[in-house]
C-alpha positions in Angstrom: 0.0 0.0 0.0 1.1 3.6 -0.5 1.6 5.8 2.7 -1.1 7.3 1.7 -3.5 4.3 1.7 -2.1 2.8 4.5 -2.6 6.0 6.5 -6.7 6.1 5.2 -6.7 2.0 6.3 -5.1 2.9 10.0 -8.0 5.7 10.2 -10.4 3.7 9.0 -9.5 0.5 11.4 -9.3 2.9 14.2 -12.9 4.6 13.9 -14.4 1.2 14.2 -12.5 -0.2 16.6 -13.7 3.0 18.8 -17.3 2.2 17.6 -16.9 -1.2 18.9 -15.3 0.3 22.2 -18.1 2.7 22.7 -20.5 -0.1 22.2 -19.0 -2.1 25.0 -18.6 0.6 27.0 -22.3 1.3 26.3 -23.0 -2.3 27.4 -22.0 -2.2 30.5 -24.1 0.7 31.2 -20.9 3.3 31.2 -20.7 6.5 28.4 -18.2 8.1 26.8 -16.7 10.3 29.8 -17.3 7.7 32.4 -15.6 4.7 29.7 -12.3 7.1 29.5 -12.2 7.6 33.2 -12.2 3.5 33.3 -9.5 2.9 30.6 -7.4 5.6 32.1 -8.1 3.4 35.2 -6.9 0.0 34.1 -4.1 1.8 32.0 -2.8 3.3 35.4 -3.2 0.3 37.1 -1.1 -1.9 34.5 1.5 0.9 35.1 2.0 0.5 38.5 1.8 -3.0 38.4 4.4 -3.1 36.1 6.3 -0.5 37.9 6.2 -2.6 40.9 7.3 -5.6 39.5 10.5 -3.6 37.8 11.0 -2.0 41.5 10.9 -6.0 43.1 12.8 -7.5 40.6 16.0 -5.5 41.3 15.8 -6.3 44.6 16.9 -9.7 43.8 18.4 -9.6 40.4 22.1 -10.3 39.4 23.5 -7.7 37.5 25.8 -10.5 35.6 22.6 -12.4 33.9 19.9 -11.5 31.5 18.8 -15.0 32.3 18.5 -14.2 35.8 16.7 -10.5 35.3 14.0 -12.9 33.4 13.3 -15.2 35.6 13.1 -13.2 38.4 10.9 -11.3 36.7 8.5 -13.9 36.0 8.4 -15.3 39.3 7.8 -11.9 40.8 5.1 -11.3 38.3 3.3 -14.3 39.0 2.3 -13.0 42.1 -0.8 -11.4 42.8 -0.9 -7.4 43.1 -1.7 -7.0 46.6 1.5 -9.6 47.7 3.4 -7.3 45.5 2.1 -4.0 47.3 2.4 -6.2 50.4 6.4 -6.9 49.6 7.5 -3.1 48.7 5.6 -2.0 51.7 7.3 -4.9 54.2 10.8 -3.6 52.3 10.1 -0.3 52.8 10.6 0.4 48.7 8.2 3.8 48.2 7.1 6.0 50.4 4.4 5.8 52.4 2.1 8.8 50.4 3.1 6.3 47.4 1.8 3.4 48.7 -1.6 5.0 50.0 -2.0 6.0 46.6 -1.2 2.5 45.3 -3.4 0.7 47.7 -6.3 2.7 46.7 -6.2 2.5 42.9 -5.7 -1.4 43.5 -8.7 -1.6 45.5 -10.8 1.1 43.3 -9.7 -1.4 40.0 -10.9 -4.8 42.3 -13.9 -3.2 42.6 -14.6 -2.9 39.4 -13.0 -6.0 38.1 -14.3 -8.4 40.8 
């Protein structure tokens, strides 16, 4: 395709994808303000979790393997959120103002989740 057609195709694939967002945002009884707040929500919300993953995997990770950043990584990540929160907190990793913060978006994105 020519930029110019792939740039039209891009458009056009992203105008119905947002029709099909607004129509499951609709679904579940949420509009167009109240659906951003939520996306901005969960996109928050994978940030810190992926923040705090980062933060607990150099904790433990030797400098001298890749391998060993990796698999740290993974282990770490396959813990639930709140063990994570619970692990920074224990290790004294953020500030407290930081973690109040944390805790509360966590349980404001279970609430809607769960």
């Amino acid at each position: 395709l020519s930029g110019l057609k792939k740039m039209e195709a891009i458009t056009t694939a992203k105008r119905e994808l947002d029709k099909k967002w607004e129509g499951c945002l609709e679904s579940i009884g949420l509009g167009s303000e109240s659906g951003e707040r939520l996306t901005r929500l969960i996109a928050l919300h994978l940030m810190v979790d992926r923040g705090i993953t980062e933060l607990l995997t150099w904790q433990f990770v030797n400098l001298q393997s890749a391998e060993s950043y990796r698999d740290i990584e993974a282990a770490v990540a396959d813990l639930p959120i709140s063990k994570r929160i619970n692990l920074i907190k224990s290790a004294k990793l953020i500030s407290d103002s930081c973690l109040k913060h944390i805790t509360t978006l966590n349980s404001v994105r279970n609430r809607l989740a769960h």
